[in-house]
C-alpha positions as CSV (number, residue, x, y, z in Angstrom):
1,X,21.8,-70.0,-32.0
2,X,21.8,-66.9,-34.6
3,X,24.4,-64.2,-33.5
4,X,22.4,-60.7,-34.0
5,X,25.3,-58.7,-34.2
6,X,27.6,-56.9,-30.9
7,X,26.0,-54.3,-29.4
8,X,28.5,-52.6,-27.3
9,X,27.3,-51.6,-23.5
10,X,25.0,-53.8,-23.2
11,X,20.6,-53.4,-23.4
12,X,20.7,-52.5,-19.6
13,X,23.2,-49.1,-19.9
14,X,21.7,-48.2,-23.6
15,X,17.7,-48.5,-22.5
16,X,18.9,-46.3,-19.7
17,X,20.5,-43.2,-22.0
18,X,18.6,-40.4,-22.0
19,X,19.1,-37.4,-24.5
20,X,21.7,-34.9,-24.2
21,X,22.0,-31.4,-24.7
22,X,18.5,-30.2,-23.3
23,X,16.5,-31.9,-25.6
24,X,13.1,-32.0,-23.9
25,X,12.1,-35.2,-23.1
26,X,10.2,-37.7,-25.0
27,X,7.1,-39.6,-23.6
28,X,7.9,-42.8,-23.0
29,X,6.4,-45.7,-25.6
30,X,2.7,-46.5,-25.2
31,X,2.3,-50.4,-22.9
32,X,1.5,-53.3,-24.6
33,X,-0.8,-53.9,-21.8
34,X,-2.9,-50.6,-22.4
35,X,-2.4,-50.5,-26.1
36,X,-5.8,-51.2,-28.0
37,X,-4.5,-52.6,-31.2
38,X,-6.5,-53.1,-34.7
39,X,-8.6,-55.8,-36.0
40,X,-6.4,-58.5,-36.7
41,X,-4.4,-58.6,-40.0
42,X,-4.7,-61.0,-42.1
43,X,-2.7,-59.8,-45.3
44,X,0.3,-57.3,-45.5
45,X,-0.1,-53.7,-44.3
46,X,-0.5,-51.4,-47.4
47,X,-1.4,-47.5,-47.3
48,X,-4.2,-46.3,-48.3
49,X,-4.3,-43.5,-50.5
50,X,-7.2,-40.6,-51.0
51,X,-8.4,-39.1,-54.0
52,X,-6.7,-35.7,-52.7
53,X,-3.7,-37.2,-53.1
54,X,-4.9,-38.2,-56.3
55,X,-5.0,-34.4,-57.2
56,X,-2.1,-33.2,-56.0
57,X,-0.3,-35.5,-57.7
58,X,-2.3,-35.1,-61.1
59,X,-1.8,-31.4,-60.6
60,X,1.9,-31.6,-60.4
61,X,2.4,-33.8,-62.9
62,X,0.6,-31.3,-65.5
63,X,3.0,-28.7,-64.5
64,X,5.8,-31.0,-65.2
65,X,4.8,-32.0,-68.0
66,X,4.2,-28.7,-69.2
67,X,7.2,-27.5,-68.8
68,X,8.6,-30.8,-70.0
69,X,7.1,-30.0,-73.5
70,X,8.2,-26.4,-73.2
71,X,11.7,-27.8,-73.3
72,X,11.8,-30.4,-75.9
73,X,10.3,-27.9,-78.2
74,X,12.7,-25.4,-77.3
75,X,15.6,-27.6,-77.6
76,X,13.8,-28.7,-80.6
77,X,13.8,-25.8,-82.2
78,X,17.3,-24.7,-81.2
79,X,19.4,-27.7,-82.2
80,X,17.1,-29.9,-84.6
81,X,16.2,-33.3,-84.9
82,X,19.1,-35.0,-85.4
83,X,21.5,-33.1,-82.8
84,X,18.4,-32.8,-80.0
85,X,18.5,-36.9,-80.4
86,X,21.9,-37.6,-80.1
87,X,22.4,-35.1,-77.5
88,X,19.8,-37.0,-75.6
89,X,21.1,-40.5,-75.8
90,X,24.3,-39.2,-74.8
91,X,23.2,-37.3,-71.9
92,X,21.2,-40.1,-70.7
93,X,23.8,-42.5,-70.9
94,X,25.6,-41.7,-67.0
95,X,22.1,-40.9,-65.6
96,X,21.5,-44.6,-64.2
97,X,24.7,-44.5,-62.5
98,X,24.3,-41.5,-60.4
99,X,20.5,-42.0,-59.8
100,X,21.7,-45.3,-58.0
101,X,24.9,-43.7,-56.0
102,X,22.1,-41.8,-54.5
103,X,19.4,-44.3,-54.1
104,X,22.4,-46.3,-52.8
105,X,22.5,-43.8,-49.5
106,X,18.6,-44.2,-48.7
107,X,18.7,-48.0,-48.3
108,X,17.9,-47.5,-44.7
109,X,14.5,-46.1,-45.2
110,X,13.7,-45.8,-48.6
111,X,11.4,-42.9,-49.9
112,X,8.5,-43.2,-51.9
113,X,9.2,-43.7,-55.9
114,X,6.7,-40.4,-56.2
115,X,8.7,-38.3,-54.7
116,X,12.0,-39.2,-56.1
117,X,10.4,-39.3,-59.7
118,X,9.3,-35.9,-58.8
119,X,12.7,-34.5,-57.5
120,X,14.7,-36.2,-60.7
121,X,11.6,-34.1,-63.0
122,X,11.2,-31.0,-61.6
123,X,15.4,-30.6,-61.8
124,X,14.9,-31.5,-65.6
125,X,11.7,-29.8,-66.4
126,X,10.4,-27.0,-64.1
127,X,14.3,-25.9,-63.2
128,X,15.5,-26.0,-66.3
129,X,12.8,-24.3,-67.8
130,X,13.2,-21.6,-65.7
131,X,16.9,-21.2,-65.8
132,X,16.8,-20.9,-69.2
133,X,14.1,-18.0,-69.3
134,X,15.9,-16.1,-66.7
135,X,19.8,-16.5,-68.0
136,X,18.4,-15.6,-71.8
137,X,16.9,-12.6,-70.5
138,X,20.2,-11.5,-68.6
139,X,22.5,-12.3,-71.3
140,X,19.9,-10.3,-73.5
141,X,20.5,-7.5,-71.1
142,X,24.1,-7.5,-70.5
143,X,24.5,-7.5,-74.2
144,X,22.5,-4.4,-74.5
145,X,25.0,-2.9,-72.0
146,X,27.9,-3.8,-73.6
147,X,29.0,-6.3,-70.5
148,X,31.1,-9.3,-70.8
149,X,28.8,-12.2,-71.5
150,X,30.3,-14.6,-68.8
151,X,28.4,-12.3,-66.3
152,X,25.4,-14.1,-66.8
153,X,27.1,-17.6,-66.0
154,X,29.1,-15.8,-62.8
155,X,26.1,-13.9,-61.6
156,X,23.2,-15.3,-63.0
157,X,23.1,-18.8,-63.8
158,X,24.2,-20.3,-59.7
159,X,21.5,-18.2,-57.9
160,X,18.5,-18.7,-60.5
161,X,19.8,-22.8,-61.1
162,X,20.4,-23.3,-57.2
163,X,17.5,-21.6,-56.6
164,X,15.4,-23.6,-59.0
165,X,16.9,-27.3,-58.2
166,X,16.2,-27.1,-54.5
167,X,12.6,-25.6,-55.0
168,X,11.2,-29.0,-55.9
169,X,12.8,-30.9,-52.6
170,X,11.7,-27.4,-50.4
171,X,8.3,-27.6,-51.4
172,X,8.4,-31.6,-50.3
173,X,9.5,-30.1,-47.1
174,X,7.3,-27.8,-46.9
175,X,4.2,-30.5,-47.1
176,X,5.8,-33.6,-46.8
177,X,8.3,-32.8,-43.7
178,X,7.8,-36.1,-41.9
179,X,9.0,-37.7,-45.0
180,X,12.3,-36.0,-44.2
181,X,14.4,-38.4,-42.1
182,X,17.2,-35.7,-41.9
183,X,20.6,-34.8,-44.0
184,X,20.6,-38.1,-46.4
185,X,17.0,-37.4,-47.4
186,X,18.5,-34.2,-48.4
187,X,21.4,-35.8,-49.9
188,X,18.9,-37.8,-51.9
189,X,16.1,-35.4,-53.1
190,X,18.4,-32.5,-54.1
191,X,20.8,-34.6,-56.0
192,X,18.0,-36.5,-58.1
193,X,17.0,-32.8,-58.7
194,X,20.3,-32.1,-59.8
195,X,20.8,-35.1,-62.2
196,X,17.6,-34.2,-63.7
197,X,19.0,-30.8,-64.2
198,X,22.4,-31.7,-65.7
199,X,21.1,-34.3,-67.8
200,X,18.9,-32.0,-69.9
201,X,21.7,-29.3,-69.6
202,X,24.3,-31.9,-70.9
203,X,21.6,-32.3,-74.3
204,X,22.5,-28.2,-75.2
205,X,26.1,-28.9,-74.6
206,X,26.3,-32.4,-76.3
207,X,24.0,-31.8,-79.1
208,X,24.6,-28.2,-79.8
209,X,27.7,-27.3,-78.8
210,X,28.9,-30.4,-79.9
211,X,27.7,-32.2,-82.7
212,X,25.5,-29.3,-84.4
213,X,28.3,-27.0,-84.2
214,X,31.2,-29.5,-85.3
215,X,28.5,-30.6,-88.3
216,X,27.9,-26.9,-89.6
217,X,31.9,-26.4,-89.9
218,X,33.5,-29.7,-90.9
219,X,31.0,-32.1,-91.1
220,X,29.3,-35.5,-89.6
221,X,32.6,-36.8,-88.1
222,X,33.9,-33.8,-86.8
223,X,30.5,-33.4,-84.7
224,X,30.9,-37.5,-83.5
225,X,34.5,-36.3,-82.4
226,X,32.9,-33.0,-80.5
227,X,30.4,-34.4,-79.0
228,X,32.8,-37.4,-77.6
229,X,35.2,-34.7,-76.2
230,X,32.7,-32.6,-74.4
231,X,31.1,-36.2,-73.3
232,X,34.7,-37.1,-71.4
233,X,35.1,-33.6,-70.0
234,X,31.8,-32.6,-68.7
235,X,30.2,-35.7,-67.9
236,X,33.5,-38.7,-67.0
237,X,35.5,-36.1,-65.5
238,X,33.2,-33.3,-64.1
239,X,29.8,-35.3,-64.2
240,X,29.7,-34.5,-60.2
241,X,29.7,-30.6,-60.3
242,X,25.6,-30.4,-60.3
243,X,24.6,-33.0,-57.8
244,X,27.7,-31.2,-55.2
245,X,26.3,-28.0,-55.4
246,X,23.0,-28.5,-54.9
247,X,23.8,-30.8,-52.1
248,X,25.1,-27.7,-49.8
249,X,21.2,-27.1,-50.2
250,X,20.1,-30.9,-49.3
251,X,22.1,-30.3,-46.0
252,X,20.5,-27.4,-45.0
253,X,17.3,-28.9,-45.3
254,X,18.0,-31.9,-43.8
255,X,18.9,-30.2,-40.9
256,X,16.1,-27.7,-40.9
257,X,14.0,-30.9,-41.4
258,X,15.5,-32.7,-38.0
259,X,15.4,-29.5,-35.5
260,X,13.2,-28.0,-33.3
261,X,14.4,-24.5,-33.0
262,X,12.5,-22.0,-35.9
263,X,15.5,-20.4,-36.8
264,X,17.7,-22.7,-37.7
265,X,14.7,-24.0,-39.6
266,X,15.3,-20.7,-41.8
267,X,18.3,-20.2,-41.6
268,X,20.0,-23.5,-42.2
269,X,18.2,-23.9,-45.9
270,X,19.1,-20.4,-46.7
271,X,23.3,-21.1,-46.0
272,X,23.2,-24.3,-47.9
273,X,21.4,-22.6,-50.8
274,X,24.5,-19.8,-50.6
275,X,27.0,-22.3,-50.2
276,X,25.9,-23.8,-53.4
277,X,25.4,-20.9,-55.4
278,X,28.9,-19.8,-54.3
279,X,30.4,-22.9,-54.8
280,X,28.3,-22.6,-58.6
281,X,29.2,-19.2,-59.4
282,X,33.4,-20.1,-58.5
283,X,33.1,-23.3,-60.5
284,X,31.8,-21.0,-64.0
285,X,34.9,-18.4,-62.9
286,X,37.6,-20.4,-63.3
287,X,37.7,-20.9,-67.1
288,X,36.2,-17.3,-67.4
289,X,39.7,-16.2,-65.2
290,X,41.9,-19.1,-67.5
291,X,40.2,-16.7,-70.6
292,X,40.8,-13.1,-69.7
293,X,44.5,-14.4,-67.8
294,X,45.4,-16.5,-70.7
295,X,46.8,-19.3,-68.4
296,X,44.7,-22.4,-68.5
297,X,46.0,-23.7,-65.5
298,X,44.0,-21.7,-63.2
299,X,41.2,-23.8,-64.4
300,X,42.8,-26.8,-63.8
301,X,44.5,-25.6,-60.4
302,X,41.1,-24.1,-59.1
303,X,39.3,-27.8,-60.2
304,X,42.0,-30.0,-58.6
305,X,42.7,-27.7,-55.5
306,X,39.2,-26.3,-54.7
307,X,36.6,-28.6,-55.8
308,X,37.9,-31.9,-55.8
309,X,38.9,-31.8,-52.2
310,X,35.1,-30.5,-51.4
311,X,33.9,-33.5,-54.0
312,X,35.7,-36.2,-51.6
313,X,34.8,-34.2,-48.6
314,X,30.5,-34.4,-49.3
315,X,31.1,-38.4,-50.4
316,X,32.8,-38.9,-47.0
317,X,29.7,-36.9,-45.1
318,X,27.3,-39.1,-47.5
319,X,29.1,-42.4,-46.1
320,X,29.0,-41.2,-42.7
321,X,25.4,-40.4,-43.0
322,X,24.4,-43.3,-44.1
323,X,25.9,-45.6,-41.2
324,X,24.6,-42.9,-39.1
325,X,20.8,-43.9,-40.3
326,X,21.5,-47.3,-39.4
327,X,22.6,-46.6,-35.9
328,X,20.0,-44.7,-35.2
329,X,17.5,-47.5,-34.2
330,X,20.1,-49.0,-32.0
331,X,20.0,-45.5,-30.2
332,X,16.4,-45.1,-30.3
333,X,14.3,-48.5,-30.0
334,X,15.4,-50.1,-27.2
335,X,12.9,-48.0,-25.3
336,X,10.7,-50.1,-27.1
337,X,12.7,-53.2,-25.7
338,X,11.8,-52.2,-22.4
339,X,8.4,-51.4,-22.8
340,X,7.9,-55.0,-24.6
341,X,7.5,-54.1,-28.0
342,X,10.4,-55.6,-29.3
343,X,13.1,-57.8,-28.5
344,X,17.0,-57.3,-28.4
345,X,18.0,-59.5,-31.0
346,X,15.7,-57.4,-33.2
347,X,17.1,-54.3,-32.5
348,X,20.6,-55.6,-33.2
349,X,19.3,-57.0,-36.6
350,X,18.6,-53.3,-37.3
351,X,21.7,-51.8,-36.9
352,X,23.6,-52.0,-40.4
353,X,22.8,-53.7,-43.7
354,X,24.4,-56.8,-43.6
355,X,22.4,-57.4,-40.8
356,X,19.5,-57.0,-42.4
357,X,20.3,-58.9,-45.2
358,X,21.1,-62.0,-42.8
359,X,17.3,-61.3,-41.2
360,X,15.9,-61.5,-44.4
361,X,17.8,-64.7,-45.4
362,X,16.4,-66.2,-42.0
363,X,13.0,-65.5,-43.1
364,X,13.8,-66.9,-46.4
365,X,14.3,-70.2,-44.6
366,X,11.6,-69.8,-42.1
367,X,8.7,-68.1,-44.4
368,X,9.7,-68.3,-48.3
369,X,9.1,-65.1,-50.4
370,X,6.3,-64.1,-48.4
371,X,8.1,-63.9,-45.4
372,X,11.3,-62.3,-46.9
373,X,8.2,-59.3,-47.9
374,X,7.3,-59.1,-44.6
375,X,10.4,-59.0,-42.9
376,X,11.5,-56.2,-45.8
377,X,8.3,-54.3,-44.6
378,X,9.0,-54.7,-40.7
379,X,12.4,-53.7,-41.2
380,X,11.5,-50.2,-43.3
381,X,8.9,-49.9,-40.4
382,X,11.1,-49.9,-37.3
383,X,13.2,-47.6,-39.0
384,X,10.7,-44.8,-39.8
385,X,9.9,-45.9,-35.2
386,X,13.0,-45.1,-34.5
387,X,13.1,-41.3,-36.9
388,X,10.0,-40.9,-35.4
389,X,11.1,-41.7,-31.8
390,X,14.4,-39.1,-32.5
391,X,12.1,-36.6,-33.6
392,X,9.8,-37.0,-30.3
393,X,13.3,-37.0,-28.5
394,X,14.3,-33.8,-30.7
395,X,11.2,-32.1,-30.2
396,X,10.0,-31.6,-33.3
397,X,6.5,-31.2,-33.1
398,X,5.5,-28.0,-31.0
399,X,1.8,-27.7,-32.1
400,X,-1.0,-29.9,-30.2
401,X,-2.2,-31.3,-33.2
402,X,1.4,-32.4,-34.3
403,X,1.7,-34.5,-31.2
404,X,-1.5,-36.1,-31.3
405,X,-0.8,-36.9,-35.2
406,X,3.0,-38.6,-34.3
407,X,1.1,-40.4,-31.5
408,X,-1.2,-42.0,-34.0
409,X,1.6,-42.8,-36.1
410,X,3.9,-44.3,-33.4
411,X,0.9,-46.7,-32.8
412,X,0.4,-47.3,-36.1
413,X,3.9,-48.2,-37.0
414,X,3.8,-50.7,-33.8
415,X,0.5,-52.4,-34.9
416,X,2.5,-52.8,-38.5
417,X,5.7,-54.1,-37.1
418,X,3.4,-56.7,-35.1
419,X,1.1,-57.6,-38.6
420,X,4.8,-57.9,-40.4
421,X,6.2,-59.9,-37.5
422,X,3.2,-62.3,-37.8
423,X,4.6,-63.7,-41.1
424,X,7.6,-65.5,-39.9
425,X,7.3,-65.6,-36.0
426,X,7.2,-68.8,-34.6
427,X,8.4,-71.2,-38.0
428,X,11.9,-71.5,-37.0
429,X,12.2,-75.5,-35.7
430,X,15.7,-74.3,-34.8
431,X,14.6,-71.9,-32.6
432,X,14.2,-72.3,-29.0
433,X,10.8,-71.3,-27.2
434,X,11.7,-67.8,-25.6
435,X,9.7,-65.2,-24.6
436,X,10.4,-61.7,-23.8
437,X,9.1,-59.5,-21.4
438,X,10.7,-56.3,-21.8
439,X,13.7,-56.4,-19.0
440,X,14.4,-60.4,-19.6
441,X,14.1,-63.6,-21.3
442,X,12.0,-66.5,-20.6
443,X,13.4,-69.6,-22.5
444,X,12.2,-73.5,-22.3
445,X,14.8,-75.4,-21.3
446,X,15.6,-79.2,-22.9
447,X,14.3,-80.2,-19.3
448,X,10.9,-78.7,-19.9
449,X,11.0,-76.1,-17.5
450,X,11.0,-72.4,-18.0
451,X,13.3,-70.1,-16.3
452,X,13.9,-66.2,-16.6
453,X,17.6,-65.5,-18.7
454,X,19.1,-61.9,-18.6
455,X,19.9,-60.4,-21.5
456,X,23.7,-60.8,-22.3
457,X,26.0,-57.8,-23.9
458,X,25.7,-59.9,-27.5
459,X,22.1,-60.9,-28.1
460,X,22.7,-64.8,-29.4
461,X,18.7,-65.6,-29.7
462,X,17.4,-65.7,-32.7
463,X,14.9,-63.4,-33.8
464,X,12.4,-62.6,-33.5
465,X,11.4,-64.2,-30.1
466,X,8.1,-64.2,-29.0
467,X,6.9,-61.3,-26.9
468,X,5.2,-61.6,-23.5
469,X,1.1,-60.9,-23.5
470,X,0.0,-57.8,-21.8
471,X,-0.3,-58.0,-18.2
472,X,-3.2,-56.8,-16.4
473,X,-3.1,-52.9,-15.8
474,X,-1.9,-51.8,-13.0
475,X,-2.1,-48.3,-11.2
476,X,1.6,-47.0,-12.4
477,X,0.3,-44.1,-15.1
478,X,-1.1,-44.0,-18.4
479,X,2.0,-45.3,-19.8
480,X,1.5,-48.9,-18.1
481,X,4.0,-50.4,-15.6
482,X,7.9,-49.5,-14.7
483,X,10.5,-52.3,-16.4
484,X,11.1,-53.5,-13.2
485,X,7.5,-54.6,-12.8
486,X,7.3,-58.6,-12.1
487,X,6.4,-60.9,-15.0
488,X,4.6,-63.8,-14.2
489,X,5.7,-66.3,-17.1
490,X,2.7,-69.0,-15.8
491,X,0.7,-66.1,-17.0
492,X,-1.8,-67.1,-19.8
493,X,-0.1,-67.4,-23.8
């Protein structure tokens, strides 16, 4: 027997929790025994994708890559050649490793590659192009006024930058919303926004300010020494300061992403985007109060005081998240346990990574490669049940035609966990015959008979079991029989 993993309480007390706080209630899961499913599947589930789609995504690319060429021949022009490539290799260089600290907190349910490509681009591209426009104008104008220049990186630079980085993952949550499975989508998108920000940034400061300038005064050497420096300081030691602002604005739209009530929806965005331009505008004070003070250390003490403690605090929240995402189907699909959709060990297998990855090595064993596919798919499937289950529980959608379209989807995501669980159901010779029924067990004993087993506190059969057929229909509701209706296991297989 394969141990699934403790779930403490028990299936019986967890399938009968109901939400807190006045959440309206969600209708309970379709039957099996009403549910009309597809035609049979015969291959892996895919998505299919209309030429719309198409467009929208040929249309956005264009703009990116308009303003991608805007800035390579601006930065072109401003540094040359030979400083614009050197600048770019070095700002390139820590990119992979905070690209995957943040793909690292969406293992749960991973979001499409398109989007994420189009987060990391628009923060390089569309946000950069913009800042620079706007701060060039403002220094231009505070110049003309005889105002100190660090104005424009107080006053200017955090509201247009913030404003600009979180654009990109608000317009995703504008017209992809059910994409959003809450605060580490957030997390995700608005920090790939602000890595693609940074690194392009990190090519003015590296290649202009670094090796240009250091090459114009002393020479080639002096510039591989400048650019070094600025390397350690901005990127090794401060290489966070980006991705932690604009992550104030990834929590505010996570959480205007998971809530029902329309202002919070509003106004939650809006405080994260002030929280990181504050957080911005303090963090391009401190050296301008080290300058005019002529005390250094109020850099250093505003770094080490202020911000780190706020750096530590957002990768706790990020770690915390994450395990939250995970326990989130524990909390959410065993009404699909009771209604005979799935099976407890299953839901247990769900509930943190390494769990997963021992489910996956089972259908390794059971299934090969192909299995180890489908049990990847099923698992990212009963995932994006259970955030669609919390959102029916959170009330999310309030319009007819939002219901009737997260109906659709909840029966769509059941007919693709059954297609995915086709693949490796049933190949385990270690596995005893068991079959569940949505309230118990029904396992083949070595004496040949078949008797009904409650479902113990720490599932111990390995999954997946088989599930019970439908019964007939009987007259309980639209929503098929209570969990207490009898089971005949004689019934027909």
């Amino acid at each position: 027997m394969r141990r699934a993993g403790r779930v403490p309480g028990g299936y019986a007390d967890r399938m009968a929790d109901t939400p807190s706080g006045g959440a309206p209630a969600a209708p309970p899961p379709p039957s099996p025994a009403l549910h009309t499913p597809g035609p049979p599947v015969t291959r892996m589930p895919v998505r299919r994708t209309s030429w719309q789609r198409y467009a929208v995504l040929a249309g956005t690319i264009l703009v990116i890559a308009g303003c991608a060429v805007f800035m390579i021949f601006t930065l072109g022009q401003s540094l040359g050649a030979e400083a614009l490539l050197i600048g770019l290799v070095a700002a390139i260089l820590p990119v992979p490793v905070l690209v995957a600290c943040f793909l690292w907190l969406d293992r749960y349910e991973p979001e499409p590659l398109k989007y994420l490509v189009f987060c990391f681009a628009w923060g390089a591209f569309v946000s950069t192009a913009a800042s620079l426009t706007v701060n060039e104008f403002f220094a231009g104008r505070f110049a003309a006024w005889h105002l100190p220049e660090a104005l424009t990186a107080v006053l200017v630079a955090p509201f247009i930058e913030e404003l600009t980085k979180a654009l990109g993952p608000i317009l995703l949550l504008i017209f992809r919303r059910r994409e959003w499975s809450g605060i580490t989508d957030g997390l995700v998108y608005c920090g790939l926004s602000a890595i693609g920000f940074a690194m392009v940034e990190n090519i003015l400061y590296l290649g202009g300010y670094g090796y240009r300038t250091g090459v114009e005064e002393y020479g080639p050497a002096t510039g591989a020494q400048q650019v070094l420096a600025i390397f350690i300081v901005r990127i090794l030691l401060f290489g966070f300061a980006h991705p932690l602002f604009t992550s104030m604005a990834g929590i505010g739209l996570g959480i205007s992403a998971r809530t029902a009530d329309r202002r919070v929806r509003f106004l939650a965005p809006v405080a994260g985007l002030l929280v990181a331009m504050m957080l911005h505008g303090t963090w391009n004070l401190l050296p301008s109060l080290a300058a005019a003070t002529g005390q250094p250390l109020v850099a250093l003490y505003g770094y080490i005081g202020v911000m780190v403690p706020i750096f530590f605090g957002m990768v706790g929240l990020a770690i915390w998240l994450r395990a939250w995402e995970g326990r989130l189907t524990e909390r959410t699909l065993p009404d699909y346990v009771r209604a005979g959709w799935l099976t407890p060990p299953e839901v247990a297998a769900l509930g943190s990574l390494g769990r997963r990855h021992a489910a996956r090595s089972w259908a390794r064993r059971v299934g090969g490669d192909r299995a180890v596919k489908a049990m990847r798919g099923y698992q990212f499937a009963a995932t994006r049940l259970a955030l669609l289950r919390d959102g029916m529980r959170r009330g999310l959608d309030s319009r007819p035609a939002d219901r009737e379209r997260t109906v659709a989807e909840e029966r769509f995501l059941l007919d693709t966990i059954s297609a995915y669980r086709g693949f490796f159901v049933g190949r385990d010779p270690q596995a005893p015959i068991g079959i569940w029924d949505g309230d118990r067990y029904h396992l083949r004993f070595p004496d040949g008979q078949q008797r009904p087993v409650e479902a113990p506190e720490e599932p111990v059969v390995p999954i997946p079991v088989v599930l019970a057929p439908p019964p007939p229909p009987v007259p309980y509701g639209w929503y098929g029989p209570h969990p207490g209706a009898p089971w005949h296991p004689g019934g027909p297989r």
